[in-house]
Residue frames relative to the residue before (quaternion, step in Angstrom):
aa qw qx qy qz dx dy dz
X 1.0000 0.0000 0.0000 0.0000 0.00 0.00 0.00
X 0.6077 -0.6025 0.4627 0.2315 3.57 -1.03 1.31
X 0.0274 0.8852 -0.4099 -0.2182 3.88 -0.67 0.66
X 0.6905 -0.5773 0.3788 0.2157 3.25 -1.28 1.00
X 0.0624 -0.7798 0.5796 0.2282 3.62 0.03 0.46
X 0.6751 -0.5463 0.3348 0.3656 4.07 -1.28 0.74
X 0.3391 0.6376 -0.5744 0.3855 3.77 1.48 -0.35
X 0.8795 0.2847 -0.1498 0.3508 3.69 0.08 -1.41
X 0.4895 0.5877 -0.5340 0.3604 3.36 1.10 0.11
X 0.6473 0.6746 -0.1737 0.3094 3.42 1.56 -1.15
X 0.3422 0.8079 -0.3797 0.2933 3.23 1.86 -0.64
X 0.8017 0.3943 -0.1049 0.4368 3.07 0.50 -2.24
X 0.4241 0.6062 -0.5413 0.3995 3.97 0.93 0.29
X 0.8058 0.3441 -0.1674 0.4520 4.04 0.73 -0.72
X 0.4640 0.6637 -0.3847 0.4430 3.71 1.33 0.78
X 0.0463 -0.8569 0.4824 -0.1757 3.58 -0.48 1.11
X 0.2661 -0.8302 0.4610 0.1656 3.49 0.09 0.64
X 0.5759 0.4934 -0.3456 0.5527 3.56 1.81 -0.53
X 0.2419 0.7421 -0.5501 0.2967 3.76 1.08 0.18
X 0.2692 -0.5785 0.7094 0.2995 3.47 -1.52 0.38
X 0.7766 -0.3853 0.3439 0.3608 3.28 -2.04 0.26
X 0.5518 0.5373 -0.3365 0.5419 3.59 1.20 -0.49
X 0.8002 0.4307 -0.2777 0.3116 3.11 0.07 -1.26
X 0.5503 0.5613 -0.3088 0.5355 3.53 1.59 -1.21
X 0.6553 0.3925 -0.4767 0.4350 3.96 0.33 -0.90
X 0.3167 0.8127 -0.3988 0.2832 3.61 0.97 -1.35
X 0.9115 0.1594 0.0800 0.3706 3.11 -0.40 -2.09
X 0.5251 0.5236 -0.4167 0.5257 3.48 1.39 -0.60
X 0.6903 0.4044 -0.4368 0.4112 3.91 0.30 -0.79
X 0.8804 0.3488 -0.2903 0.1373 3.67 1.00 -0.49
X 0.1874 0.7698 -0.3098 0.5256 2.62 2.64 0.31
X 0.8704 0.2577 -0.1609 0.3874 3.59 0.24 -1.24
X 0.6141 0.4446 -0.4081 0.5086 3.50 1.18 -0.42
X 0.6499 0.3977 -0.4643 0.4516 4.12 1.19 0.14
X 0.5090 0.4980 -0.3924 0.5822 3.41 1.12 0.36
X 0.4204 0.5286 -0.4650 0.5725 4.05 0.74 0.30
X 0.8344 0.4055 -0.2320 0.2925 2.74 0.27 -1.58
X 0.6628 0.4861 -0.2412 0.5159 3.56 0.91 -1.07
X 0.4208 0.5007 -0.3790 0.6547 4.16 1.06 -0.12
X 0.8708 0.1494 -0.3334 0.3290 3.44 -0.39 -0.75
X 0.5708 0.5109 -0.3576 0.5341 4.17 1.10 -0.39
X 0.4194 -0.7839 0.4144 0.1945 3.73 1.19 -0.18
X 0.2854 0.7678 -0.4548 0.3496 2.50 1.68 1.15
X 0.7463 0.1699 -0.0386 0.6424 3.58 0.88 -0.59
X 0.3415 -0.8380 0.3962 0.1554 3.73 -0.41 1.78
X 0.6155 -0.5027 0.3911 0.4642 3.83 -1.11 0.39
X 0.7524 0.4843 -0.3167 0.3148 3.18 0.80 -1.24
X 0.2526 0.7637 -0.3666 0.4676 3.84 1.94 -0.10
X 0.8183 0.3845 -0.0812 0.4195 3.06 -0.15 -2.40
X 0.8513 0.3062 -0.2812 0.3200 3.56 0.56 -0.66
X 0.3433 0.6665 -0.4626 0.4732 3.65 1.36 -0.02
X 0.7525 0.3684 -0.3225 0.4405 3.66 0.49 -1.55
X 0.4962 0.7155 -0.3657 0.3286 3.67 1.24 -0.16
X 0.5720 0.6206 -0.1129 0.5244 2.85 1.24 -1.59
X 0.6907 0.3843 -0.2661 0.5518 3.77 0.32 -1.12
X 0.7385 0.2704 -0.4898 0.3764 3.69 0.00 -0.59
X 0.2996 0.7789 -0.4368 0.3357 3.84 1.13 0.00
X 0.6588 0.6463 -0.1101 0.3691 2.98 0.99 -1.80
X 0.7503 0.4165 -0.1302 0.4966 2.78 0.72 -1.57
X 0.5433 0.5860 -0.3031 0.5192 3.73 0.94 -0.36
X 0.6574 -0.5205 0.3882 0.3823 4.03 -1.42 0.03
X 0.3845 0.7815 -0.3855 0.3046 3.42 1.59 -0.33
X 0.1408 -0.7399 0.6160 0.2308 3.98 -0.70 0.98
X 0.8888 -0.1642 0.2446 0.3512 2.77 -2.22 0.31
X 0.7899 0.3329 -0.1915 0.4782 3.42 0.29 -1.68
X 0.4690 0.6397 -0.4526 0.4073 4.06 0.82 -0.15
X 0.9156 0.1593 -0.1541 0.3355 2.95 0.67 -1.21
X 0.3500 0.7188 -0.3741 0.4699 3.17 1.68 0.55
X 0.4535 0.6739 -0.2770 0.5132 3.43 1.65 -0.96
X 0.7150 0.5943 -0.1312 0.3441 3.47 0.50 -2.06
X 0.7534 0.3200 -0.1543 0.5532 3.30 1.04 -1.57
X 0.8485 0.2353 -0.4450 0.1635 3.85 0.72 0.61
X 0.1432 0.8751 -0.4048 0.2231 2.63 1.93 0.95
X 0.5004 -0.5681 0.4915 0.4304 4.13 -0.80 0.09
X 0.7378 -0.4881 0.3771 0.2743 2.77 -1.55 1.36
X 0.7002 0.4817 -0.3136 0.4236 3.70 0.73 -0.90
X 0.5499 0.5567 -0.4233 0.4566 3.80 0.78 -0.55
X 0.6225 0.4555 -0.1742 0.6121 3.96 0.85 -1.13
X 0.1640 -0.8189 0.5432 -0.0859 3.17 -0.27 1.37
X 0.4010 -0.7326 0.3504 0.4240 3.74 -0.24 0.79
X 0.6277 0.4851 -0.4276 0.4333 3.54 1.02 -0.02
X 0.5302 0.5087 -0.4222 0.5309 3.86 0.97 0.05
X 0.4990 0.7225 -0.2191 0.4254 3.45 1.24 -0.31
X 0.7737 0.3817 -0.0410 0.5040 2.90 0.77 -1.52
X 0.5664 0.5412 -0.3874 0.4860 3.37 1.31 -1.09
X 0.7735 0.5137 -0.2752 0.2493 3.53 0.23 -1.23
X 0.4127 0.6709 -0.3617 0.4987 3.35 2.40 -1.22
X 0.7939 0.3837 -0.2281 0.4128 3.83 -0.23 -1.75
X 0.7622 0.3919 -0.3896 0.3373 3.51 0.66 -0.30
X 0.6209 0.5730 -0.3003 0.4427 3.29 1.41 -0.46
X 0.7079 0.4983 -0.2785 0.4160 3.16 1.77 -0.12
X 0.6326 -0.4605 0.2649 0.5635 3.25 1.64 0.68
X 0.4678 0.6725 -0.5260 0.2287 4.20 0.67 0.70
X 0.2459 -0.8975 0.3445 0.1242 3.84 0.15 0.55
X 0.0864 0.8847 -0.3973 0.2280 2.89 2.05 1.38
X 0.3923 -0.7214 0.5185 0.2384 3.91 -0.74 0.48
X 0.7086 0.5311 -0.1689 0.4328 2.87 0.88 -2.04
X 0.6147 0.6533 -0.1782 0.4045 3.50 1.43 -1.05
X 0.3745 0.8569 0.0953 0.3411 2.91 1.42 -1.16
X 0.7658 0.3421 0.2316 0.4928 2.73 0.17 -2.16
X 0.7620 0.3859 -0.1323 0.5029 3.06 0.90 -1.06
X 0.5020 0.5500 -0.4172 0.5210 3.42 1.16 -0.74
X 0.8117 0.3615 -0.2662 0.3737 3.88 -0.20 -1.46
X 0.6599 0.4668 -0.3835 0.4467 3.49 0.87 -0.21
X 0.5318 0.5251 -0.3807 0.5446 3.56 0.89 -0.63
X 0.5350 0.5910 -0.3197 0.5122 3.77 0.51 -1.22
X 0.9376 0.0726 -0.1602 0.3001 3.17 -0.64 -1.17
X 0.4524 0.5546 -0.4907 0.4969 3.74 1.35 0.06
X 0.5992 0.4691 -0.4495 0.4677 4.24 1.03 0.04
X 0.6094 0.6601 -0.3600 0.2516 3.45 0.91 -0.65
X 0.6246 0.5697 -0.0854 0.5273 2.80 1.71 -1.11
X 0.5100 0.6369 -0.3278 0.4762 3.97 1.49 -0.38
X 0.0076 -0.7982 0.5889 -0.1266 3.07 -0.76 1.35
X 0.3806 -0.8170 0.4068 0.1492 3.68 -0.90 1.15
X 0.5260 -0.6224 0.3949 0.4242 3.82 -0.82 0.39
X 0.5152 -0.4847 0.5466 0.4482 3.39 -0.73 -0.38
X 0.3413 -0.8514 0.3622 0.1658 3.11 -0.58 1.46
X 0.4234 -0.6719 0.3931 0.4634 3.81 -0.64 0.70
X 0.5335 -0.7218 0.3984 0.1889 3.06 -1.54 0.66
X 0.3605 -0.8025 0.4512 0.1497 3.94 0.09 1.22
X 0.3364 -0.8141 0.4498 0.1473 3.66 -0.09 1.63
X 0.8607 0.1581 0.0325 0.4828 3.09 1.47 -1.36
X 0.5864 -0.6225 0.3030 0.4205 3.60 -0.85 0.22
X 0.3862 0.7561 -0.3586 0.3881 3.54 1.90 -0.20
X 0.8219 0.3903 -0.2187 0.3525 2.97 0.27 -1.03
X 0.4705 0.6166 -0.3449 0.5287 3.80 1.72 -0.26
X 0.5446 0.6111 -0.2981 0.4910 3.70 1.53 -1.50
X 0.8818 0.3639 -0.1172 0.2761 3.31 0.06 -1.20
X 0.7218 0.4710 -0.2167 0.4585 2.91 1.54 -0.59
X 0.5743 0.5067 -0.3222 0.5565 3.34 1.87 0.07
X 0.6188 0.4539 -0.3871 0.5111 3.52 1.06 -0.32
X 0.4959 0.4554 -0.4322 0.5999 3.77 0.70 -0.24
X 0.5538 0.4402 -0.5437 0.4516 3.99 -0.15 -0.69
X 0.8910 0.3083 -0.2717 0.1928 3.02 -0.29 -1.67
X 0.4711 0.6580 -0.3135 0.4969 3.73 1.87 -0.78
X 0.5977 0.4893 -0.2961 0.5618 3.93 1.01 -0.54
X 0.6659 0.4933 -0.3446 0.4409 3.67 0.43 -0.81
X 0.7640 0.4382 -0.2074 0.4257 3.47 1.03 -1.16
X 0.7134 0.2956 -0.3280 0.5442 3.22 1.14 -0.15
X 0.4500 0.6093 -0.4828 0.4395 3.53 1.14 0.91
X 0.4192 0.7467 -0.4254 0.2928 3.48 1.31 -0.30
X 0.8016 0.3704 -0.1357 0.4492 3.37 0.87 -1.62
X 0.0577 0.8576 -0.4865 0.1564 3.43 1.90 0.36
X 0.7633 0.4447 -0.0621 0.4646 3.88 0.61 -1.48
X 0.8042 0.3638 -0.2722 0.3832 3.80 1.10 -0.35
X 0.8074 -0.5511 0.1488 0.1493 2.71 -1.50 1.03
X 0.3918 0.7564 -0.3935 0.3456 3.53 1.93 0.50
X 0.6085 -0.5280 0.4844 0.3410 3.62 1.33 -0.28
X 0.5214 -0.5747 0.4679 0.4230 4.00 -0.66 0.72
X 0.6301 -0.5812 0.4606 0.2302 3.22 -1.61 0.85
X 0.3032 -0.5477 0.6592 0.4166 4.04 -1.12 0.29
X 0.2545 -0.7816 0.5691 0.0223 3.29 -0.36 1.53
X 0.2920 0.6816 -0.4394 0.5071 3.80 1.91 -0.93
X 0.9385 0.3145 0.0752 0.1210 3.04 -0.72 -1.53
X 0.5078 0.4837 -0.3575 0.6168 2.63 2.17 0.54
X 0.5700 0.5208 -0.2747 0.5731 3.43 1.14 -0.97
X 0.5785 0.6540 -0.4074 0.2677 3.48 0.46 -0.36
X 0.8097 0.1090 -0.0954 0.5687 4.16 -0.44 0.42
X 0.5442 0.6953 -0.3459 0.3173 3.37 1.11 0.93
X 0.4301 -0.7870 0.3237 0.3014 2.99 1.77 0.71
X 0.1532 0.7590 -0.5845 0.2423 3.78 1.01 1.67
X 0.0504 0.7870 -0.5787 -0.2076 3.58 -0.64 -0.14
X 0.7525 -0.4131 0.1340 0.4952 3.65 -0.29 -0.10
X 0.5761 0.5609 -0.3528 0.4786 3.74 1.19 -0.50
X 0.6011 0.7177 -0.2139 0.2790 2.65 0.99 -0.94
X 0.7976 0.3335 -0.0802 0.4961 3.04 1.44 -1.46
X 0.3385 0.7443 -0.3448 0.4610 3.01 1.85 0.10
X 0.6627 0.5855 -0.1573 0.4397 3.32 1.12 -1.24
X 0.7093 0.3433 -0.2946 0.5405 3.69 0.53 -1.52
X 0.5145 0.4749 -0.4934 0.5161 3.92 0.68 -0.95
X 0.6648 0.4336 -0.4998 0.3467 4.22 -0.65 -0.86
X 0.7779 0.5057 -0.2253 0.2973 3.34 0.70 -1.86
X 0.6217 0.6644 -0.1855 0.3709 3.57 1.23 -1.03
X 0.4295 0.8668 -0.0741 0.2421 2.87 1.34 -1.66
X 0.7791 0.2982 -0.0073 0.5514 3.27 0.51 -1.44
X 0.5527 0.5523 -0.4623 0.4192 3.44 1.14 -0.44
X 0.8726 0.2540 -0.1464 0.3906 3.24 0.96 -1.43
X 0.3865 0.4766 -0.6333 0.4716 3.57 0.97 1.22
X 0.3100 0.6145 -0.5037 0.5221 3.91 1.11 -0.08
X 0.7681 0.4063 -0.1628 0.4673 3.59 -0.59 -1.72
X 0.6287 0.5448 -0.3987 0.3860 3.58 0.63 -1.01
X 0.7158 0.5230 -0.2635 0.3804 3.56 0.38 -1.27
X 0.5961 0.6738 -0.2292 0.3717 2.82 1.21 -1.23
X 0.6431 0.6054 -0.0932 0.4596 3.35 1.30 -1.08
X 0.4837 0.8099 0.1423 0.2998 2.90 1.58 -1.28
X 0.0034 0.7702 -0.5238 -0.3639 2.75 1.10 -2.03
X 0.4417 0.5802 -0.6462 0.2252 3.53 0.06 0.53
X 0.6471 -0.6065 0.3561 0.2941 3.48 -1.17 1.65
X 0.8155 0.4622 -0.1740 0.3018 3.37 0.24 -1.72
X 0.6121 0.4808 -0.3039 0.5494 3.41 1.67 -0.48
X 0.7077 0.4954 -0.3448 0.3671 3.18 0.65 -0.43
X 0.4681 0.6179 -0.3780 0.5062 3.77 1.30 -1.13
X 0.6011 0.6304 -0.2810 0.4029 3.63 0.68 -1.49
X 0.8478 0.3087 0.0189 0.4307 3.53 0.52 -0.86
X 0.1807 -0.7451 0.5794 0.2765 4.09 -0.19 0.57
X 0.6264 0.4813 -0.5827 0.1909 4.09 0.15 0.30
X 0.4621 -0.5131 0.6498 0.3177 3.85 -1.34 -0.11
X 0.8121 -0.3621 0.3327 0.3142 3.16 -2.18 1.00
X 0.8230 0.3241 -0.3209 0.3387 3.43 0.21 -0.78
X 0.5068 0.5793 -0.2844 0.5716 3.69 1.66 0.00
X 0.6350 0.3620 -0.4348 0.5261 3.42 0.57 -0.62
X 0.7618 0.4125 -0.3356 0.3699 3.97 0.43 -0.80
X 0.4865 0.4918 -0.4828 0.5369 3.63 0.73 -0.06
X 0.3543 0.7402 -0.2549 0.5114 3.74 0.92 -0.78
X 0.8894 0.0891 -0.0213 0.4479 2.75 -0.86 -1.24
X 0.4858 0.5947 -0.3382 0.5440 4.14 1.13 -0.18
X 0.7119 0.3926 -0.3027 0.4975 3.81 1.13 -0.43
X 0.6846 0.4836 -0.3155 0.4449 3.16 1.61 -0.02
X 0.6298 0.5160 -0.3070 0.4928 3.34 1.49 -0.47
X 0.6201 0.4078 -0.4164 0.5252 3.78 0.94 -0.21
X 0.6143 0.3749 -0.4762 0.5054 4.35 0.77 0.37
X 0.4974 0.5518 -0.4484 0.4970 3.65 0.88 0.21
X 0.5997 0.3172 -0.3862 0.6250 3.66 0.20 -1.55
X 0.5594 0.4734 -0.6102 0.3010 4.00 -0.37 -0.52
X 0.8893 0.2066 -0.2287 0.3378 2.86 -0.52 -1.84
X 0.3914 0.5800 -0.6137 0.3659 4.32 0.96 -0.43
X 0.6270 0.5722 -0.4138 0.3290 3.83 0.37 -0.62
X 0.7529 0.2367 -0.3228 0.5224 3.57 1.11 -0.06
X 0.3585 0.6522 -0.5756 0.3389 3.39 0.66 0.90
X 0.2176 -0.8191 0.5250 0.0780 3.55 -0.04 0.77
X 0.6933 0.5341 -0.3080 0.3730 3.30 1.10 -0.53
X 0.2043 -0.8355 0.5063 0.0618 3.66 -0.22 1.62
X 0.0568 0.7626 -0.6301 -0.1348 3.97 -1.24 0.36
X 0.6910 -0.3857 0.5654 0.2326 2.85 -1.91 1.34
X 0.0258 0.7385 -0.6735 0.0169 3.91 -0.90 1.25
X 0.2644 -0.8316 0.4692 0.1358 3.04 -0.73 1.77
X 0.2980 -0.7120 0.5021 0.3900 3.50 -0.30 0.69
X 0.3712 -0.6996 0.6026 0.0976 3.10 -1.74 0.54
X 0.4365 -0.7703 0.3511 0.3048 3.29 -0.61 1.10
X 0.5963 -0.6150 0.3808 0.3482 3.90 -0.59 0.44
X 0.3828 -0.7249 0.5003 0.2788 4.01 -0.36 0.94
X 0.3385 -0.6555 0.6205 0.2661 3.55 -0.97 0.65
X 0.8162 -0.3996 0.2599 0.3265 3.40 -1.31 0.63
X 0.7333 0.4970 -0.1750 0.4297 3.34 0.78 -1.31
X 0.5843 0.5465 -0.2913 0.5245 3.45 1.61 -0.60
X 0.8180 0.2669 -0.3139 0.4013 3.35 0.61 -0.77
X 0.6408 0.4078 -0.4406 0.4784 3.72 1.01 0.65
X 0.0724 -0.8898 0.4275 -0.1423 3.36 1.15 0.83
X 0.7928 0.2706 0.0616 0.5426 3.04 0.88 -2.10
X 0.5799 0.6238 -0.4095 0.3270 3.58 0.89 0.45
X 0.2535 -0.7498 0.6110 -0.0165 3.48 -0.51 1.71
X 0.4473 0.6059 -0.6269 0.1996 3.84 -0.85 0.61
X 0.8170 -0.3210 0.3401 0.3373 3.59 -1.82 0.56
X 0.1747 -0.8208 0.5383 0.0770 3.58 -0.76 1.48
X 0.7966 -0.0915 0.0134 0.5974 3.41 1.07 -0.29
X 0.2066 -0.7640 0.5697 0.2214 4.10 -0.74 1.09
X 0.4356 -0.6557 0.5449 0.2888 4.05 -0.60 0.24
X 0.5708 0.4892 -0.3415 0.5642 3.46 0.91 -1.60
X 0.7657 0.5362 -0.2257 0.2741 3.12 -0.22 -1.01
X 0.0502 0.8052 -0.5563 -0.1992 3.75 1.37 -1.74
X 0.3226 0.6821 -0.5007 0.4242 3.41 1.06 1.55
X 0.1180 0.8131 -0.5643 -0.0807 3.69 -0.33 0.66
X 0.4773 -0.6533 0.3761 0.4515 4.14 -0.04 1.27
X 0.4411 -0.3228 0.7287 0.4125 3.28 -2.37 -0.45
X 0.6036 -0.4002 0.6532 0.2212 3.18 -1.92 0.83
X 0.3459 -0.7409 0.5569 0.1460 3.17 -1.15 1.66
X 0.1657 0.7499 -0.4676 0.4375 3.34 1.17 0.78
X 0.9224 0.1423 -0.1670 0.3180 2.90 0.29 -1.24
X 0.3975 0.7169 -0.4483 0.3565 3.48 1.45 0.52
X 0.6248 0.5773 -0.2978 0.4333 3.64 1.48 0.01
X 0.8017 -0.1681 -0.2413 0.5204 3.44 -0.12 2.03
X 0.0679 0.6495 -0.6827 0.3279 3.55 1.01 2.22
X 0.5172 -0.5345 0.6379 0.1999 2.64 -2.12 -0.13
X 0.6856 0.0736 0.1089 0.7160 3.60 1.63 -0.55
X 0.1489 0.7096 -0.6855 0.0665 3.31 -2.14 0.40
X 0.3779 -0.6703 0.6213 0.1479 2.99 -0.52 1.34
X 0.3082 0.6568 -0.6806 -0.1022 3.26 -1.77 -0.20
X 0.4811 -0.5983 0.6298 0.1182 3.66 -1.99 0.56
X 0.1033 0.6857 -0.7180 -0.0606 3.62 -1.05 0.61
X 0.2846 -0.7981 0.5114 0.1430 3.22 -0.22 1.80
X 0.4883 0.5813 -0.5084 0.4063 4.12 0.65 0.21
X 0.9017 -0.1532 -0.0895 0.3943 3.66 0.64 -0.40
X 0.6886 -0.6601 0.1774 0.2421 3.22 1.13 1.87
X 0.3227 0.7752 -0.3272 0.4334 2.96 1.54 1.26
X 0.0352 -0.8706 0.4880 0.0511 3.44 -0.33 1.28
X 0.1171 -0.7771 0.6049 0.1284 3.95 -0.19 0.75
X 0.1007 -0.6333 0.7596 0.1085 3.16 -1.91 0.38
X 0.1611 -0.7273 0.6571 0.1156 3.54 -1.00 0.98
X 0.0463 0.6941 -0.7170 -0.0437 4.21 -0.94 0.40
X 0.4827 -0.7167 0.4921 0.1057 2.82 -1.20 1.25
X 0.5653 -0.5345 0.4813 0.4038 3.46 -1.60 0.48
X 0.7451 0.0942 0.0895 0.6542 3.16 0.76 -1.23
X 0.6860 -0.2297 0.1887 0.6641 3.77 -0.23 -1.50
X 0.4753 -0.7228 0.4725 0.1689 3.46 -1.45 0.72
X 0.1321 -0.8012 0.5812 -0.0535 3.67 -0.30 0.97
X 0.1091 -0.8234 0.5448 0.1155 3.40 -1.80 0.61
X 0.1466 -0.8143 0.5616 0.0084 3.23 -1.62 1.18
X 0.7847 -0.0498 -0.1744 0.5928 2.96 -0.90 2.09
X 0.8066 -0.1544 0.1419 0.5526 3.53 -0.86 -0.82
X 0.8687 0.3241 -0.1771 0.3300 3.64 0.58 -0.68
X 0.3926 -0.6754 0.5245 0.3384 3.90 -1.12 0.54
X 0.2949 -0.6145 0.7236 -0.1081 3.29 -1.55 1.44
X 0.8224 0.0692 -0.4259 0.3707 2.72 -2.37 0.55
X 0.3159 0.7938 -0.4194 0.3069 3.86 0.52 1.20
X 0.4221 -0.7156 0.4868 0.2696 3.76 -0.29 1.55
X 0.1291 -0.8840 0.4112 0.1814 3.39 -0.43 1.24
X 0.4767 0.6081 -0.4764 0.4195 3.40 1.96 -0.03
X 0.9046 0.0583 -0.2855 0.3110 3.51 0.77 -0.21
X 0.4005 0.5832 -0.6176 0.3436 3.46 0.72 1.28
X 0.0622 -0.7467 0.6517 -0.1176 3.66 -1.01 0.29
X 0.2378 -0.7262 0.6274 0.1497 3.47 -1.89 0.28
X 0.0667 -0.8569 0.5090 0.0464 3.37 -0.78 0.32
X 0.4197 -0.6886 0.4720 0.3562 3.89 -0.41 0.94
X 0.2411 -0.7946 0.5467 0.1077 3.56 -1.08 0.52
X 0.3434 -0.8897 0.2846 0.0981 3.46 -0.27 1.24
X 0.6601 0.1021 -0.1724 0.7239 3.04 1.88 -0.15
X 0.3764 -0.7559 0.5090 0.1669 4.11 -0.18 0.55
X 0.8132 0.5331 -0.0393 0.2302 2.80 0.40 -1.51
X 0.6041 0.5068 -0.0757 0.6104 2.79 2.48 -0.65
X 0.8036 0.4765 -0.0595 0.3516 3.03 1.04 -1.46
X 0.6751 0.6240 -0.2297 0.3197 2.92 1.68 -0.83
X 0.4594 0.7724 -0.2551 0.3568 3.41 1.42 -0.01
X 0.7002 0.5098 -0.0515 0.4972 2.73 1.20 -1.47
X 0.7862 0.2583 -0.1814 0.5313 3.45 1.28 -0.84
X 0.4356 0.5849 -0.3362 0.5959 3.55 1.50 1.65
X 0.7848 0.3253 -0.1204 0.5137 3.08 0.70 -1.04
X 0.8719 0.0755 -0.2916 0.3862 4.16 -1.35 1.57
X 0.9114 -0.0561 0.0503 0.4046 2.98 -1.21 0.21
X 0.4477 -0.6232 0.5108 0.3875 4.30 -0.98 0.36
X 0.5713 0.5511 -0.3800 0.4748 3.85 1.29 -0.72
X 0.7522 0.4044 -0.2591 0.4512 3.41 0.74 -0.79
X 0.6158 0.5093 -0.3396 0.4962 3.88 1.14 -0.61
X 0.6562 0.3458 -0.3613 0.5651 4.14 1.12 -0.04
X 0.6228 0.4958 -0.4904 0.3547 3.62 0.70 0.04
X 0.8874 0.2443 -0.2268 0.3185 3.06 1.54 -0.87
X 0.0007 -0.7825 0.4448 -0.4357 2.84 1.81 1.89
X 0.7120 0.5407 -0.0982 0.4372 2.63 0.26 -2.14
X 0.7753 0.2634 -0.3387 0.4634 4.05 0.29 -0.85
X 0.4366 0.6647 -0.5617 0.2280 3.98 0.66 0.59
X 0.2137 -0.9018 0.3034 0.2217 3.43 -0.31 0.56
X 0.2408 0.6508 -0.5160 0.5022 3.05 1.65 0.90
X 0.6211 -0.6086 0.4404 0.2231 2.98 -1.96 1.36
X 0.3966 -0.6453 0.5628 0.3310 4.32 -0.98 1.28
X 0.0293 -0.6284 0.7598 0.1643 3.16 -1.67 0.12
X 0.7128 -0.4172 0.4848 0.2879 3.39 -2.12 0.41
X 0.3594 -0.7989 0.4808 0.0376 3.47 -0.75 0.90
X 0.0812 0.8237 -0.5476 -0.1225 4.26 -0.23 0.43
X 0.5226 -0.7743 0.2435 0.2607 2.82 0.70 1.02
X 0.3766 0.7694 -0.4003 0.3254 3.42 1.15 0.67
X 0.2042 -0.7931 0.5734 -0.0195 3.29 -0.91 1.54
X 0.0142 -0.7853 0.6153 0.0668 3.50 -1.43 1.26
X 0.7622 -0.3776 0.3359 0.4045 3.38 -1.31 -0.57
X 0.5572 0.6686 -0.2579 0.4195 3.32 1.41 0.12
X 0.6179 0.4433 -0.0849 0.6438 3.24 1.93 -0.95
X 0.2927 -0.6733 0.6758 0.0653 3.30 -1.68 1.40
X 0.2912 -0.8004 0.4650 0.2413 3.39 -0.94 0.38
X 0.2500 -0.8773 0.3483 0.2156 3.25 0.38 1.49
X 0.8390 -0.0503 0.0495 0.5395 4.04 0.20 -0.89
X 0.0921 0.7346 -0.6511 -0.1674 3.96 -0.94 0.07
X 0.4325 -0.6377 0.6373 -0.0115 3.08 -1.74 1.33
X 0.1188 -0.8094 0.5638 0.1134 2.88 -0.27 1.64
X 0.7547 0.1633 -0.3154 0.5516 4.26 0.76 -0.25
């Protein structure tokens, strides 16, 4: 049995459920980023962190076969920060955000399925492709200093790669740097995981994207890209289902046609006096039932308290002038997913 050194027994001495939200991020970021630490000096083994994973599984709705799934996935799919999450929580941490992240991460693996692996003729290719792991790793150290990305060309170079080959280090790497990616990102739980900042995680993740363009260079295997012809509006709201005309109201929508490359779009879901505004990043576009590519710091819904009055005003000039008088409703905004039903009229679209 793997031993525990007393650093981590000590964690669970500074956990408190009467914690505020400060206090609870506080200690979870420093609980888990001293667990990084003790994972990477090998002070505290994987095989530690993930057992206690496994158990808080248990405890959770997860069957037998879920987590049998979990434990034979590849080491690389089980990120050491899914690790950790599952360690602190199985040890009694009463993290939401954690939480959250843990069961979603969980159950988007459940669903991970592997190719059929290629079949290795010789023992060469295992040779070479493990000595390249370990020659990458070492020159991954300086990954963070200030020398500039590596001529990765020119390391890879007379190393007898052939295309499988690079098929292989790209698979294995991979996950490290959708890790690094998130991180970048802003996702919370990856980031707590980790002591660098946005501009570290992307310099990062840039040392990983120039050993890709490397090794893609020995894919030899070229494909014929058929272009595809561009959908016409009407094609790509196919699948949109929402309210064609309200009587009470003597509202009759805008063809969701035209909500495909607006600047804006109001709409009404007269069932529970909700008014949304969507503003685009750039132009706004829709998939299946729902509009996308939408600025989500400023789109938003608000409940409307009289409709019948109010709605005029927040329909009628200019998109600068329809978010100002968004913006003065004094009902509480909410976050928007841009999903559209049969309940909802489409009230105005803004095409600058």
């Amino acid at each position: 049995m793997p031993r525990v050194s007393k650093a981590i027994s000590s964690l669970m001495l500074f956990w408190s459920n009467d914690f505020t939200d400060k206090q609870q991020y506080d200690q979870w970021l420093k609980s888990s980023n001293a667990l990084w630490n003790m994972e990477k000096e090998d002070e505290i083994k994987r095989t530690v962190l993930e057992d206690s994973m496994l158990k808080y599984m248990k405890s959770l709705e997860y069957t037998p076969k879920d987590i049998r799934k979990i434990e034979n996935l590849k080491d690389y799919d089980k990120s050491t920060s899914l690790l950790i999450v599952g360690y602190l929580l199985n040890k009694g941490y009463n993290y939401e955000p954690a939480k959250t992240y843990f069961k979603n991460t969980i159950n988007k693996l459940l669903k991970k399925t592997y190719e059929k692996p290629v079949k290795i003729v010789t023992s060469k290719v295992v040779d070479v492709t493990s000595g390249l792991i370990c020659d990458i790793e070492e020159l991954e150290n300086d990954k963070l200093s200030g020398k500039g990305l590596p001529n990765f060309e020119e390391f890879l170079s007379g190393k007898n790669i052939d295309s499988t080959t690079a098929k292989k280090l790209m698979a294995y790497f991979k996950p490290y740097y959708d890790e690094y990616k998130m991180g970048y990102d802003g996702v919370e739980e990856v980031i707590e995981g980790y002591s660098y900042n946005k501009r570290q995680f992307g310099k990062i993740c840039k040392w990983y994207e120039g050993l890709f363009e490397a090794l893609g260079k020995y894919n030899k295997v070229t494909k014929t890209v058929r272009k595809t012809k561009p959908k016409t509006p009407s094609q790509i709201v196919k699948g949109m289902k929402y309210m064609r005309k309200d009587d009470d109201l003597n509202i009759t929508s805008v063809k969701s046609e035209e909500i495909v490359g607006a600047k804006a779009v109001t709409l009404y879901n007269v069932k529970n006096r909700n008014f949304y505004l969507y503003v685009a990043k750039d132009k706004l576009s829709v998939k299946g039932t729902s509009i996308v590519d939408f600025d989500e710091t400023l789109s938003g819904s608000k409940i409307l308290r009289q409709p019948n009055d109010m709605l005029k005003g927040l329909t009628e000039g200019t998109r600068t002038r329809i978010m100002k008088e968004y913006e003065k409703l004094s009902t509480k905004s909410k976050s928007v997913s841009g999903r559209v039903n049969t309940d909802m009229l489409i009230l105005s679209v803004y095409r600058k």
